[in-house]
Steps between C-alpha positions, in 0.01 A plus 500: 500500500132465652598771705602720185215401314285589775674863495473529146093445504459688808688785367276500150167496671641799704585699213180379330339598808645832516446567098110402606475729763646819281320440213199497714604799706582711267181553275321527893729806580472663175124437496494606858678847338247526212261478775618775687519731165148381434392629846686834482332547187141428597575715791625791276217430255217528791697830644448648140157342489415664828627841426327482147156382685579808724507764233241393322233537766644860582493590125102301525500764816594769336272421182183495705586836650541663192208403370288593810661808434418518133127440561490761813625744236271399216206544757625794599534660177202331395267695793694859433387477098165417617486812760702722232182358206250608741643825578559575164146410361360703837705773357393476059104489666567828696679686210176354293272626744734845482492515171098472442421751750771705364310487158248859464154351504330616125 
């Protein structure tokens, strides 16, 4: 009867053992799982991040050269108004000058 008893306790801490060590187990290997998710995740987040960080300096790029371009045209534009004024005041003084020695002296 010893014996059986003995059998009877060893057998419950076993199974209490075993209940212990799956209880514990399991919440390790899910959160192990949730882990893993987490990590693909952040890794899919920074890829995204990355390409995002990407475009934006080429659009930055791209914005910098337009507007260099912009002001290279306003100068541009700028200095042929100035040269197309000067010819055309050069031009109203000569028809002035023309005009008054057109005129008959009285």
């Amino acid at each position: 009867m010893k014996e059986e008893a003995a059998r009877g306790l060893a057998t419950q801490q076993c199974v209490s053992l075993l209940a212990a060590f799956w209880s514990a187990a399991l919440p390790v290997s899910t959160a192990q799982h949730q882990g893993k998710v987490l990590q693909g995740e952040i890794a899919a987040l920074r890829a995204r991040l990355s390409e995002r960080e990407d475009a934006l300096q080429s659009t930055a790029r791209r914005l910098r050269s337009t507007a260099q371009l912009k002001d290279s045209m306003e100068q541009f534009i700028v200095t042929h108004l100035t040269r197309t004024h000067s010819v055309l005041r050069k031009a109203r003084t000569n028809l002035e000058v023309k005009a008054q020695q057109a005129l008959p002296v009285a």
